[in-house]
C-alpha positions in Angstrom: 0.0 0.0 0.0 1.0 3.8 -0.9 -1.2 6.0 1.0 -1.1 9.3 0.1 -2.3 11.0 2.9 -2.2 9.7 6.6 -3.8 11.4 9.3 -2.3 10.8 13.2 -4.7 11.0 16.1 -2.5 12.3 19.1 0.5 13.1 16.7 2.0 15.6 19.5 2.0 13.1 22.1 5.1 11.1 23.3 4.8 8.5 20.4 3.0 10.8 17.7 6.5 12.7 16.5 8.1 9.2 16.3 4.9 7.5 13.8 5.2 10.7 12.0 9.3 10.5 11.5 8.7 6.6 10.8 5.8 7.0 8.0 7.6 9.8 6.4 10.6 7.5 5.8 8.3 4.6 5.0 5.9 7.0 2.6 8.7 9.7 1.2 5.4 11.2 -1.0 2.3 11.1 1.8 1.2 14.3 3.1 0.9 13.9 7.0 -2.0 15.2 8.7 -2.0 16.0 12.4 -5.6 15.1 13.8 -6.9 18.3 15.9 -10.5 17.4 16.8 -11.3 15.8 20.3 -11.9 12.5 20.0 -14.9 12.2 22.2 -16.6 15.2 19.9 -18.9 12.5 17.6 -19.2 15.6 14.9 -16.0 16.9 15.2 -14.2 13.4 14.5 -16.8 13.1 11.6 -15.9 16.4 10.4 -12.5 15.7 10.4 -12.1 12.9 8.9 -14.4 14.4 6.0 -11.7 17.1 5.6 -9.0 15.0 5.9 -10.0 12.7 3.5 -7.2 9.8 4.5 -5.9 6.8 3.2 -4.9 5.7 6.5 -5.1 6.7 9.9 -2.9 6.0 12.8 -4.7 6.6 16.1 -2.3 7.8 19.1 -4.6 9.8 20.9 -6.0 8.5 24.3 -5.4 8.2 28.4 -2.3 6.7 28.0 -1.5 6.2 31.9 -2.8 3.8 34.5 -2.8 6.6 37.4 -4.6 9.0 34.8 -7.3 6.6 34.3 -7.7 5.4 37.6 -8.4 8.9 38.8 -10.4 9.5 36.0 -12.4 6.3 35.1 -15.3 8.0 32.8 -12.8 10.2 31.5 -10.6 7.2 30.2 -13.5 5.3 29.0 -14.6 8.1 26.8 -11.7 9.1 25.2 -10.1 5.1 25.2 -13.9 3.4 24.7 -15.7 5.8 23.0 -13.4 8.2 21.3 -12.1 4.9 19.2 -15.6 4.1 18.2 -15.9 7.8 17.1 -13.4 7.6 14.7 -13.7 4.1 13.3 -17.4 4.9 12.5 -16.7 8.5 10.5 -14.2 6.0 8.8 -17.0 3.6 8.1 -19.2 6.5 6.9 -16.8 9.0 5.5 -14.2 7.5 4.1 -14.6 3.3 4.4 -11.4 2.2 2.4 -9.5 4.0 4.7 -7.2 1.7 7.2 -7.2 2.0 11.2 -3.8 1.2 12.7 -5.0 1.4 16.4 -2.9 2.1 19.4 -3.8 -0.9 21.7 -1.7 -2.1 24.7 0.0 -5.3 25.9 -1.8 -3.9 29.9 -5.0 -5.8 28.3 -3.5 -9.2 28.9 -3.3 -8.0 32.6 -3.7 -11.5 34.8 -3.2 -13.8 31.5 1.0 -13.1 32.4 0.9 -15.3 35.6 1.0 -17.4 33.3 4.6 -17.1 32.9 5.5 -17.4 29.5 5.9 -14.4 26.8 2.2 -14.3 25.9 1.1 -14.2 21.6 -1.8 -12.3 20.7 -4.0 -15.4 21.2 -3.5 -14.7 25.1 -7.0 -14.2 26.8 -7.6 -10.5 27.9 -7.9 -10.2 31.7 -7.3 -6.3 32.7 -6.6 -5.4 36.4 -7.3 -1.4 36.1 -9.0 0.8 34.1 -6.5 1.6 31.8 -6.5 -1.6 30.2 -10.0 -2.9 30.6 -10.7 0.6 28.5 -7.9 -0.2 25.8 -9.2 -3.8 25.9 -13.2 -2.6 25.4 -11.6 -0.2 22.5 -9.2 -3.4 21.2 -12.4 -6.2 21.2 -15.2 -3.1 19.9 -13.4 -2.4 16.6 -12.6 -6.1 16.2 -16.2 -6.4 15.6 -16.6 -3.6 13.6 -14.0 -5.0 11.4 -15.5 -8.5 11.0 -19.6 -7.2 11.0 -19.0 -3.8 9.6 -15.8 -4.0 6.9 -13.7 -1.7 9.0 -10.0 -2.1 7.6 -8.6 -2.2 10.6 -5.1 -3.1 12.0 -4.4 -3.6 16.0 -1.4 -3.2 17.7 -0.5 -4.2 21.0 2.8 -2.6 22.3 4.2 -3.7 25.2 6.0 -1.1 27.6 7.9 1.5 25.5 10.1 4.3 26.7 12.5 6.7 24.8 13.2 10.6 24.9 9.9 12.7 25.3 8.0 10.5 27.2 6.9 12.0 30.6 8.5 11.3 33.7 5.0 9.6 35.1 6.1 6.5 33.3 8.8 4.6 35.2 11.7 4.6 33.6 11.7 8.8 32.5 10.9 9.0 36.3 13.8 7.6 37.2 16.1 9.8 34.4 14.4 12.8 35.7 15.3 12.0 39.5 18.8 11.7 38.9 19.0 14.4 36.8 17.8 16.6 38.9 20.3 15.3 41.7 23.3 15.6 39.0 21.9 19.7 38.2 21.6 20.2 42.5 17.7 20.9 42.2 16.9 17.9 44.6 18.4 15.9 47.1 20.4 12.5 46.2 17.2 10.6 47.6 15.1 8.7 44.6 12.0 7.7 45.3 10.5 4.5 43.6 7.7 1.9 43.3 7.6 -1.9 42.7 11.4 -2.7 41.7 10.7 -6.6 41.7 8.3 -6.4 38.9 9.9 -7.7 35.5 8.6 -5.9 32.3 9.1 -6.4 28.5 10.6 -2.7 27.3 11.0 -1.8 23.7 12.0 2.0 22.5 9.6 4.2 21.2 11.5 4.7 17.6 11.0 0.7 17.0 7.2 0.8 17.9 6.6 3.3 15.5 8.7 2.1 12.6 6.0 -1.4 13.5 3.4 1.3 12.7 4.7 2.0 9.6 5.0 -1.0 8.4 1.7 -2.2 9.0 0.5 0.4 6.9 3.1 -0.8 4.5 1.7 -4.3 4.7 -1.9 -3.4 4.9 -3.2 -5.0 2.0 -1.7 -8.6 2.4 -2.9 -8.7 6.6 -6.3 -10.4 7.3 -9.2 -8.3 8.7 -8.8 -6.6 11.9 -5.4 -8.5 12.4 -3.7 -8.4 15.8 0.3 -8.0 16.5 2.4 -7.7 19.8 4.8 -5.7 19.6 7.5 -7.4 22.0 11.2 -7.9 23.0 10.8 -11.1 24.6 12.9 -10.0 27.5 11.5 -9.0 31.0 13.8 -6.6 32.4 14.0 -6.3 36.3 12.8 -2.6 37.1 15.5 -2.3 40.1 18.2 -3.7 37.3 17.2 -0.7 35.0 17.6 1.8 38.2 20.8 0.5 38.8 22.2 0.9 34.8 20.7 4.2 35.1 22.3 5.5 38.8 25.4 3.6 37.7 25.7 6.0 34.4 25.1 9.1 36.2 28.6 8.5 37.9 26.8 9.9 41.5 25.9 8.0 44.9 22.2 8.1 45.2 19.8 6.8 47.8 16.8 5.0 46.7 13.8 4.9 49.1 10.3 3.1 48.5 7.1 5.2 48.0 4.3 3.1 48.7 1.8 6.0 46.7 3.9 4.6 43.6 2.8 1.4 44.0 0.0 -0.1 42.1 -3.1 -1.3 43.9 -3.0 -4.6 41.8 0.2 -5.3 40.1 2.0 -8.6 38.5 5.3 -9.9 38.7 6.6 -10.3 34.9 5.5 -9.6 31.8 6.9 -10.2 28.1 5.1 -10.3 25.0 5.8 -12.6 21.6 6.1 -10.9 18.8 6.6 -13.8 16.4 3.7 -12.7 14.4 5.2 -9.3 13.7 8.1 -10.7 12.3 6.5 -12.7 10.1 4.0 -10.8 8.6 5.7 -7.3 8.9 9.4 -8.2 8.7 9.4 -6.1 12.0 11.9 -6.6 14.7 13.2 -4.4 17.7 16.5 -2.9 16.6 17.7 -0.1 19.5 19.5 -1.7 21.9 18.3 -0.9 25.3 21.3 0.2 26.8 20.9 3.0 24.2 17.4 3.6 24.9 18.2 4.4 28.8 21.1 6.7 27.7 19.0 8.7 25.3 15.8 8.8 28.0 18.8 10.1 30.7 20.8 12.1 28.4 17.0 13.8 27.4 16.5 15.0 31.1 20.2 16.0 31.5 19.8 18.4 28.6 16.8 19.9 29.7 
């Protein structure tokens, strides 16, 4: 597939910039639209994409964190829930040859990783907060617009991703802004921090959104409403990471548990397989992670 134009819900987000650096490589000749209407405005999103007029859409835009949502439960569900229903049916109205490359999230599979095996997209969902059981609503609604309804749809299901930009109320930018805040004086050498047990599958935010790409790319060879994790296959020991990161800021820092930063209901590992992906999208994670911390500290350390 060559698109020609390709609209981005939430394109100034954390991951937007990346999807639109990725498709622009991918698609030298598209026109890249940045999406401006709220997504929980029905007419708006309808109006949109009638102006628009895309070939493919990549939708970004939503809660994005598990503390946001939690706080905010109807909020999340109508922007994650019902904003995604928005667009997909001004797609099915307005413009229904147009793909849908949705945002979803590996936090759907929620209890199905006790399992303890890297879990493939035919995992069961089982969410454990808000967040996810609005991703997963969003992930299983357009599934079924897809097979009842035509929708060309795509669904992605990234597992944790981190790189420079994202905000420090994700773990790993917390960290990076901690201890550079120590290293620049404007806090004490005390970092506070969550679960460090926990064992989580990272990836950086440039490879998720060159998988974005290339779905689009692929489009037209993918079965309807097709499903991919987007994995390492390596759970990574949170207190590891906070040691790489303390360790490359050269500085002794204390590291004290805050028990508000702790999740209510949490598991102990996670990792994805993202077999599929490679397969069908010749996709595989290519930034080594030892770069992605530097680039997430060095972000904070510039700023």
């Amino acid at each position: 597939m060559t698109p020609i134009r390709i609209l981005i819900t939430g394109a100034t987000g954390f991951v937007g910039p990346y999807v639109q650096a990725a498709c622009a490589r991918e698609f030298p000749d598209a026109e890249i639209i940045k999406a401006g209407a709220d997504i929980t405005d029905r007419d708006a999103v309808f109006a949109m994409v009638q102006a628009a007029r895309p070939d493919a859409v990549v939708h970004l835009a939503g809660i994005a964190s598990v503390g946001a949502a939690r706080t905010g439960r109807d909020h999340a569900f109508a922007v994650n829930l019902g904003g995604t229903l928005n667009l997909a049916y001004a797609l099915l109205e307005r413009r229904p040859r147009a793909l849908l490359v949705n945002a979803g999230s590996s936090e759907c599979y929620g209890g199905s990783f006790r399992a303890g095996v890297p879990l493939d997209e035919e995992a069961c969902f089982a969410p454990l907060n808000t967040y996810a059981a609005s991703k997963a609503a969003a992930d299983l609604a357009l599934g079924a617009l897809a097979a009842e309804a035509g929708l060309r749809l795509v669904r992605m299901r990234s597992f944790n991703h981190t790189g420079p930009g994202q905000s420090a109320g994700f773990v790993i930018p917390a960290f990076a802004a901690q201890i550079a805040g120590i290293q620049a004086g404007r806090q004490e050498p005390v970092l506070k921090v969550g679960n460090l047990a926990a064992e989580r599958d990272f990836l950086d935010v440039r490879d998720v959104a060159a998988a974005f790409a290339s779905a689009i790319a692929k489009s037209e060879t993918l079965a309807p409403g097709e499903v991919f994790n987007l994995a390492s296959g390596t759970p990574r020991r949170i207190g590891d990471i906070l040691d790489t990161l303390i360790a490359a800021s050269g500085i002794a820092i204390e590291v004290q548990t805050d028990l508000a930063l702790m999740r209510p209901v949490d598991i102990q590992r996670s990792s994805g397989d993202a077999g599929k992906a490679r397969r069908l999208l010749g996709w595989a994670p290519s930034i080594p992670f030892a770069t992605t911390l530097r680039d997430v500290l060095e972000s904070f350390q510039n700023t």
